[in-house]
C-alpha distance (Angstrom), angle and dihedral (degrees) to the residues before:
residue distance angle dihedral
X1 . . .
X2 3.79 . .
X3 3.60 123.9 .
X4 3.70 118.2 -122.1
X5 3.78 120.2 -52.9
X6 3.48 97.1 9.3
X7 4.01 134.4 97.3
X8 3.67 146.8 -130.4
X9 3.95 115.8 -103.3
X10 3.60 120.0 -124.8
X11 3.70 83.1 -108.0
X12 3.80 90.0 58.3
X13 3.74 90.6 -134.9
X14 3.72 110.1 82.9
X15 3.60 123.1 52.3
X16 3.81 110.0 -131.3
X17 4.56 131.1 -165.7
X18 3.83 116.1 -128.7
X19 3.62 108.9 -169.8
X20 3.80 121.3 -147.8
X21 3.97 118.1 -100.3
X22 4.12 91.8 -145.1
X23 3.59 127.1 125.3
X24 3.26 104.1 -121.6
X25 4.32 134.5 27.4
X26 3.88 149.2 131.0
X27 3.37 129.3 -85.0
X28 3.89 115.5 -148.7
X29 3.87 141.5 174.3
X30 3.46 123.8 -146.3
X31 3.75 117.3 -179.0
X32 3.43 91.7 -178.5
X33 3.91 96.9 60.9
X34 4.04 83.6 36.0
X35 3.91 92.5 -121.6
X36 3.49 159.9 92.1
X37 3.67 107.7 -116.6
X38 4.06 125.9 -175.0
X39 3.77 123.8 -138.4
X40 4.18 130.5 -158.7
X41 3.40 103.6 -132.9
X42 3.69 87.6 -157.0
X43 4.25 96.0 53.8
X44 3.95 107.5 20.8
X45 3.97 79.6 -124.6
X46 4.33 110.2 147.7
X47 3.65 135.4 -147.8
X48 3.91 128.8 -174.2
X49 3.75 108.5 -136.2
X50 4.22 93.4 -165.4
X51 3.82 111.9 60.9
X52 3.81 119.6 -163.3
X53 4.16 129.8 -57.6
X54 3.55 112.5 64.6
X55 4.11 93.9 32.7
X56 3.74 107.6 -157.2
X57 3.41 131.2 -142.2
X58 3.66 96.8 -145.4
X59 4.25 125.5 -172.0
X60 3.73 119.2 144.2
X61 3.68 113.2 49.7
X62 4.10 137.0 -151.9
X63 3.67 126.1 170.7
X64 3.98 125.1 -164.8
X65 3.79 105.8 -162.7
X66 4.22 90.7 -170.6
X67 3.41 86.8 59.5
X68 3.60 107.3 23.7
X69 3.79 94.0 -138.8
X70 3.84 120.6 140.3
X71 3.65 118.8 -146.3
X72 3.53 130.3 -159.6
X73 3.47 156.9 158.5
X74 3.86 122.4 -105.5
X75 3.88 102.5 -149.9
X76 4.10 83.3 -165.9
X77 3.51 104.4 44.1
X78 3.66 88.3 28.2
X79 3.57 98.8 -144.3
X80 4.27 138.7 112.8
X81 3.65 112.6 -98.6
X82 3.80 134.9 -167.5
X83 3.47 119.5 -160.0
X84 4.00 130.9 167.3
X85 3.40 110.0 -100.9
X86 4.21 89.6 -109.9
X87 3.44 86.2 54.2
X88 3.82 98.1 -119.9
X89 3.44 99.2 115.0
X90 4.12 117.5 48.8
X91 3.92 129.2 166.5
X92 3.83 133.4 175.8
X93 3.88 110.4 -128.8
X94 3.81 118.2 -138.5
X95 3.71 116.7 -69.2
X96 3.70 116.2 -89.5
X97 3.68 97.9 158.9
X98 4.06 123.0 109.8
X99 3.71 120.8 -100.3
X100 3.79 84.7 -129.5
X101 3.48 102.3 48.4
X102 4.24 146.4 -55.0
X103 3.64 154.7 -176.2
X104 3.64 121.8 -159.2
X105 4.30 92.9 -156.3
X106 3.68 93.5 166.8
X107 4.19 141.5 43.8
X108 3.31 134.7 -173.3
X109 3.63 138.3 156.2
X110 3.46 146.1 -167.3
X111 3.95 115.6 -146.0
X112 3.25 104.1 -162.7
X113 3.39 106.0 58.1
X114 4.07 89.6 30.7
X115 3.67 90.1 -119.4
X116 4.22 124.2 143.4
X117 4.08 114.6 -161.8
X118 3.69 104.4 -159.9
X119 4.35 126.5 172.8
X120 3.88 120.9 -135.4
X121 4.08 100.9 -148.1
X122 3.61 88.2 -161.7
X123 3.86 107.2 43.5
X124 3.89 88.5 41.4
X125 3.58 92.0 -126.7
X126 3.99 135.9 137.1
X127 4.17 101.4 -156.8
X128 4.15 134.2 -173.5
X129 3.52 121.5 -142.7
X130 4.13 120.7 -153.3
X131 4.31 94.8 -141.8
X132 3.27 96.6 -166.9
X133 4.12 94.6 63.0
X134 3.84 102.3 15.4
X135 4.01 95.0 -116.2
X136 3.90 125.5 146.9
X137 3.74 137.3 -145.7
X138 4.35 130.4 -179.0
X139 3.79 102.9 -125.9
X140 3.81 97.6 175.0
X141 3.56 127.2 21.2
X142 4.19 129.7 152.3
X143 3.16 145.2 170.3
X144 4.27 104.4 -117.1
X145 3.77 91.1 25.7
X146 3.73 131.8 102.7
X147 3.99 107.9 170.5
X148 3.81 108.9 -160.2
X149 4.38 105.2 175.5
X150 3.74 130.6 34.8
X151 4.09 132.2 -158.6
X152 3.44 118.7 -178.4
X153 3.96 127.9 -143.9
X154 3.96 102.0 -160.7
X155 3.58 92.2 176.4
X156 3.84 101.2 54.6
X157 3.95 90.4 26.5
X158 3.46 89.7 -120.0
X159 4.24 129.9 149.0
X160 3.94 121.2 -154.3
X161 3.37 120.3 -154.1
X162 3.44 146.1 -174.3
X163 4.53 116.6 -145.4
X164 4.32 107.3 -161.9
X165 3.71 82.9 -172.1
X166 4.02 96.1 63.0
X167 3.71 101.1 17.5
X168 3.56 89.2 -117.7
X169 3.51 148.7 144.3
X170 3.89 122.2 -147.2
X171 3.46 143.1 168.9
X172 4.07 133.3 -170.6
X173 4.00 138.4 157.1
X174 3.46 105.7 -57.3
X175 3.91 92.2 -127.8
X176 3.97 95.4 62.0
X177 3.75 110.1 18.0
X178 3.96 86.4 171.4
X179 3.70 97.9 74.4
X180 3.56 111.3 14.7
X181 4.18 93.4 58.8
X182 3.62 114.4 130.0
X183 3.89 120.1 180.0
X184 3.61 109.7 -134.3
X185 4.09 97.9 171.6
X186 4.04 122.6 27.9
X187 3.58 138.7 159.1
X188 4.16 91.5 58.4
X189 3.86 111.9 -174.0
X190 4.00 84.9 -130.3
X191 4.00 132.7 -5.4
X192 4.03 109.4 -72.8
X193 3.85 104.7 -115.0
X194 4.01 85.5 -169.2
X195 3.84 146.5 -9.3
X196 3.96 133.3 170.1
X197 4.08 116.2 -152.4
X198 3.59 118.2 -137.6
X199 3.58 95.4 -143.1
X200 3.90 92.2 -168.0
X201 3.42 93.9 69.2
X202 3.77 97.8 31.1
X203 3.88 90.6 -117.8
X204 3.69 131.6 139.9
X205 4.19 115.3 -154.6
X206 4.07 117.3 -162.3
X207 3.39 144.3 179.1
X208 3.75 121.1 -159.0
X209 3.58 129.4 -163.7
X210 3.94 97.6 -100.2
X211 3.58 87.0 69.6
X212 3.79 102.8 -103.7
X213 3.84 124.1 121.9
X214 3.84 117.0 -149.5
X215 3.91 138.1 -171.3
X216 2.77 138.2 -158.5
X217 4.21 157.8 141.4
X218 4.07 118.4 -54.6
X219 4.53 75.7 -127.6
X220 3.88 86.6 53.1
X221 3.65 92.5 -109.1
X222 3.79 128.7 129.0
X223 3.94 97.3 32.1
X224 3.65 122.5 -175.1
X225 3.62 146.2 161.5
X226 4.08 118.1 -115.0
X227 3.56 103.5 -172.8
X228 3.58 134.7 -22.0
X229 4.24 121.8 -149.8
X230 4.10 98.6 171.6
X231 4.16 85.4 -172.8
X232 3.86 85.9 59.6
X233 3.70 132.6 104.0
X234 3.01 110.6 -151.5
X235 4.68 121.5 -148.5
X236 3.88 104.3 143.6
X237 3.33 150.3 52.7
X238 3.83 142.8 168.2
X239 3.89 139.8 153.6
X240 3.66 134.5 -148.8
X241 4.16 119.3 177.7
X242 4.18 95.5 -78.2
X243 3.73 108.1 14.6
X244 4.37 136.4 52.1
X245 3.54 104.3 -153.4
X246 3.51 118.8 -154.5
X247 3.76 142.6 -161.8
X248 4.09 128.7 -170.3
X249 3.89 131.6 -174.3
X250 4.12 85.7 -124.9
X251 3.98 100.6 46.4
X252 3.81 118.5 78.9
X253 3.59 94.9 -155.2
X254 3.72 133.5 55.8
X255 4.35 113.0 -123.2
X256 3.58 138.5 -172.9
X257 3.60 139.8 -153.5
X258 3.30 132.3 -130.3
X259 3.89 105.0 -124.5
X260 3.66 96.5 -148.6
X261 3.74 106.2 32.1
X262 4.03 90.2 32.6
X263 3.61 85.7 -141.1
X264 4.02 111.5 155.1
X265 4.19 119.3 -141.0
X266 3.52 137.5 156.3
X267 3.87 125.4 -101.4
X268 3.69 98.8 -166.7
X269 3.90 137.3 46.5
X270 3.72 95.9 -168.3
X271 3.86 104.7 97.4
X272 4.02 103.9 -132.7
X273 4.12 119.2 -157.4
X274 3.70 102.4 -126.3
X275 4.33 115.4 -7.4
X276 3.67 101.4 -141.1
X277 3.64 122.0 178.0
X278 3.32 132.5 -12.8
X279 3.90 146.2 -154.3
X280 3.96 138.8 170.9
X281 3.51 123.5 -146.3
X282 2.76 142.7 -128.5
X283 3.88 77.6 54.0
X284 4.16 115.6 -135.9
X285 4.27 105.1 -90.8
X286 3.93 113.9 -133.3
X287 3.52 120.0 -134.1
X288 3.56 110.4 -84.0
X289 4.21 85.4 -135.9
X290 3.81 114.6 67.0
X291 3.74 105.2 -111.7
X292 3.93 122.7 -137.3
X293 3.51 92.7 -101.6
X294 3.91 99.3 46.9
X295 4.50 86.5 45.3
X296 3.63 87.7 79.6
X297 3.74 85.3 85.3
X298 3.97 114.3 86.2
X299 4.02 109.4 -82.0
X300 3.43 91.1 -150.6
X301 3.93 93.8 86.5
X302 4.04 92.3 94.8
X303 4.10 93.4 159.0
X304 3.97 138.6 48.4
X305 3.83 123.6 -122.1
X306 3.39 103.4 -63.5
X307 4.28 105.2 -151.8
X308 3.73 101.4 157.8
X309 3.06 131.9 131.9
X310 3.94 121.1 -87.4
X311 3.71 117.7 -136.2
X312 4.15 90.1 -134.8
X313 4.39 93.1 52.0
X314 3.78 98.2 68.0
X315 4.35 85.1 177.7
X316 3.61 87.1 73.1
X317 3.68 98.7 -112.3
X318 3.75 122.1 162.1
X319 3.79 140.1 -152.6
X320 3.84 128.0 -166.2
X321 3.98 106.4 -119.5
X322 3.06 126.4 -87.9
X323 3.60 97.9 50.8
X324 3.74 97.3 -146.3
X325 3.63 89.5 61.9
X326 3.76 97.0 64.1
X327 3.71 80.7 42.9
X328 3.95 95.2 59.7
X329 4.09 93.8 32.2
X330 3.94 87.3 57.1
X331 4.33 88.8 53.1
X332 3.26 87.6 61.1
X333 3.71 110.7 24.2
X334 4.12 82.3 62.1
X335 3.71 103.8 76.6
X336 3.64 85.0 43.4
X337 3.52 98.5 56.1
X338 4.16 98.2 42.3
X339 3.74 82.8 54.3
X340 3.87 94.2 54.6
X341 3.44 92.7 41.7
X342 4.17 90.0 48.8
X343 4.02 89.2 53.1
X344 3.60 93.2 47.5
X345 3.82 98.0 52.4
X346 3.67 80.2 54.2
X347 3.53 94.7 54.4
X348 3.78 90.1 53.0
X349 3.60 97.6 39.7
X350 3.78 87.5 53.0
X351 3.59 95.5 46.5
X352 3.78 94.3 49.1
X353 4.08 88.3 58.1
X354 3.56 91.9 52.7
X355 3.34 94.4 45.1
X356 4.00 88.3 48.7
X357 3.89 94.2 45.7
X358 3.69 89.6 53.8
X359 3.84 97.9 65.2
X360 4.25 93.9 92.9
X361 3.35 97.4 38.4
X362 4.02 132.3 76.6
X363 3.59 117.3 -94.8
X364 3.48 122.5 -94.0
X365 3.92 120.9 -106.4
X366 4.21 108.5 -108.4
X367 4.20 108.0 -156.3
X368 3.27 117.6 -149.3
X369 3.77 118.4 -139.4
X370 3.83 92.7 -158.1
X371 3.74 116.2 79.2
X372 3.88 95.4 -155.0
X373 3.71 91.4 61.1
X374 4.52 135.3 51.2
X375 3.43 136.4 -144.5
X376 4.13 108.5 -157.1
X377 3.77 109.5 -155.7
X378 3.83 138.5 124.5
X379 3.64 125.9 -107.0
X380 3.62 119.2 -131.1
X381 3.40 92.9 -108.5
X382 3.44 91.4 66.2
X383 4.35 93.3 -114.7
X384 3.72 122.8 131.6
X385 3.34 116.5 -64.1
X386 4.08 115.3 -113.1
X387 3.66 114.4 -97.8
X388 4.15 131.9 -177.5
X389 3.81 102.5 -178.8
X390 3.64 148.4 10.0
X391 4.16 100.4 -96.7
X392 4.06 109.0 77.5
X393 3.72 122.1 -136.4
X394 3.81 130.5 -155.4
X395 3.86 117.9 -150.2
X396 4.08 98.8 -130.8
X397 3.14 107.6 179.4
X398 3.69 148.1 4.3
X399 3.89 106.1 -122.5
X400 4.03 99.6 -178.9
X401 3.76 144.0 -32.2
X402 3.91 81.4 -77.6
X403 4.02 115.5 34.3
X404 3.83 125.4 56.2
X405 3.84 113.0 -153.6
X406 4.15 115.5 -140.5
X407 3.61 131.9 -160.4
X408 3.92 122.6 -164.0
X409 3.85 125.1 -157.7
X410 3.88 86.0 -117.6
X411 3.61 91.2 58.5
X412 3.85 99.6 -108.0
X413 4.04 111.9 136.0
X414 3.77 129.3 -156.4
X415 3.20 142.1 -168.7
X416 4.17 123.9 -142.3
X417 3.57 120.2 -159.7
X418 3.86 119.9 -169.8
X419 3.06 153.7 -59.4
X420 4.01 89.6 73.2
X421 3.95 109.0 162.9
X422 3.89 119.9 -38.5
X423 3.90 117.6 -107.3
X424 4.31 89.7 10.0
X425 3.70 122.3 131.4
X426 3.83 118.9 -140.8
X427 3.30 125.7 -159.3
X428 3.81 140.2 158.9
X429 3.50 117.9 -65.0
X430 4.24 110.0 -156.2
């Protein structure tokens, strides 16, 4: 039996993807189901796009229609990966994760120049990979930021971003994010965990993690709220000309909004695990002209990250152009970085003597937001554990500050993003 989305093989053994030929769909990751499924925006009807073997734990999400590559973050393996959008062909792109920890939460890419933005939540760091020669470069990093979604604007070189630490959102030329940053919205309710632009209309859509989408102006003008769901969890995303579709970690089924009637439906019928990222293609084109509203940004940016190779570095190394930029961006990047890195070894440290100090004493109870899945474990207390259905669960593994890795007797894994259960410790259950 195949899992869902995918299809029996003529030899009735393997289990084979068939991607729709339509013009226009979703892209979404669900670590949970250990995929990368694709959705009609016109029928609801879902097909996986990774079939089988090397079962990836996808989150953040890029797609590069002139190549049709996928790429994506593996939350277990925690690595990039690009994979053809049938699924056929996958490879692992060189590390860029740190030795003490990461989580890629955001992709984007620019295809013409083969280059893939992507945000490290934990490092604090907005990064540039050259694709053509694997080779990595910190565009954005500050001390009192932590950027957590990406949008690119190829035509006016511009990157979007989304900062968790100042409930912001910012934008700047995408070859030196450091000085060019403007903030076009502030004050947030909550941190954005995703928003889409439709460039058209010079509008920026988000969803923050209290639960409230907003809109407004790419100036910051004309804000508003959409619709609010305060239970909801918010991961993904996208726009098309009449709906918002959007994904969270805590709905089983993707939904969309009408944009002028604001009323809220669901697009799919198949119940997903945990809804993950998600994109529409084709994506929305900006203008090729700066607009009034986008100008506001620093004109001086006349040239895109530059990350190929140079004819004198036979390693492959790459530098954004101008040199002296990369020069001035590292000054200040530094203190930024030693202080990320300093917090995270105390994360670990701190971790690793609460893991330690747990070895005598009973294991601590894990809850399990879902309903459809359960978490076996005793509370300290010594009561019975809390249990939503018949098939036990074992916590394996903790993945990151933010995912919780689960192994079932049958073999099925998931993956649990927060929130999990206010003031509740987790802990590995052997």
């Amino acid at each position: 039996m195949c899992g869902m989305g995918l299809f029996l093989a003529s030899n009735e053994v393997d289990c084979v993807t068939k991607p729709m030929q339509v013009d226009k769909f979703l892209l979404l990751t669900d670590p949970g189901q250990i995929n990368i499924f694709q959705i009609s925006v016109d029928t609801g009807e879902v097909r996986a796009l990774t079939n089988k073997y090397e079962w990836p734990y996808p989150t953040a999400l890029a797609f590069d229609p002139s190549q049709n590559y996928l790429y994506y973050f593996d939350i277990k393996k925690l690595v990039i990966m690009r994979t053809s959008l049938d699924g056929t062909v996958s490879t692992a792109l060189p590390n860029v994760t740190n030795a003490l920890g990461s989580d890629i939460t955001s992709l984007a890419i620019d295809s013409e120049n083969q280059v893939l933005f992507y945000v490290d939540y934990i490092v604090q760091k907005i990064s540039a990979m050259n694709l053509l020669n694997g080779s990595s470069v910190t565009i954005y990093s500050r001390a009192g930021s932590r950027p957590r979604t990406v949008v690119l604007d190829t035509s006016n070189r511009l990157l979007y971003w989304s900062d968790c630490e100042k409930n912001t959102i910012e934008r700047g030329s995408k070859s030196d994010l450091n000085t060019s940053r403007t903030v076009i919205v502030a004050n947030l309710n909550a941190c954005a965990m995703t928003f889409a632009i439709d460039f058209q209309n010079e509008t920026i859509f988000w969803a923050d993690a209290s639960g409230t989408i907003e809109k407004a102006m790419l100036d910051g003008t004309a804000r508003s709220v959409v619709y609010q769901d305060p239970n909801a969890a918010f991961t993904g995303l996208a726009l098309d000309a009449q709906f918002i579709y959007i994904a969270a970690s805590n709905k089983r089924q993707i939904q969309k909004i009408d944009r002028n009637t604001k009323q809220l439906s669901n697009l799919t019928k198949i119940l997903f695990t945990q809804p993950f990222a998600l994109l529409y293609y084709p994506a929305d084109s900006p203008p090729a002209v700066k607009s009034a509203s986008v100008g506001s940004t620093p004109s001086s940016d006349s040239s895109p990250v530059s990350l190929t190779p140079s004819s004198a570095d036979s390693s492959g190394s790459s530098t954004l152009t101008p040199v002296t930029i990369i020069i001035v961006a590292s000054v200040i990047s530094g203190a930024a970085v030693l202080i990320a890195v300093v917090v995270t070894v105390g994360f670990v440290v701190a971790k690793r003597r609460r893991a330690a100090s747990r070895k005598n004493s009973p294991p601590v109870v894990i809850v399990n937001p879902h309903p459809y899945e359960t978490l076996n474990g005793d509370r300290r207390d010594g009561s019975d554990p809390r249990v939503f259905s018949n098939e036990p669960s074992y916590a394996t593994e903790i993945l990151s500050p933010r995912y919780l890795s689960i192994k079932y007797p049958s073999g099925r894994h998931s993956i649990l993003p927060p929130p999990y259960e206010d003031g509740r410790e987790y802990a590995i259950i052997e």
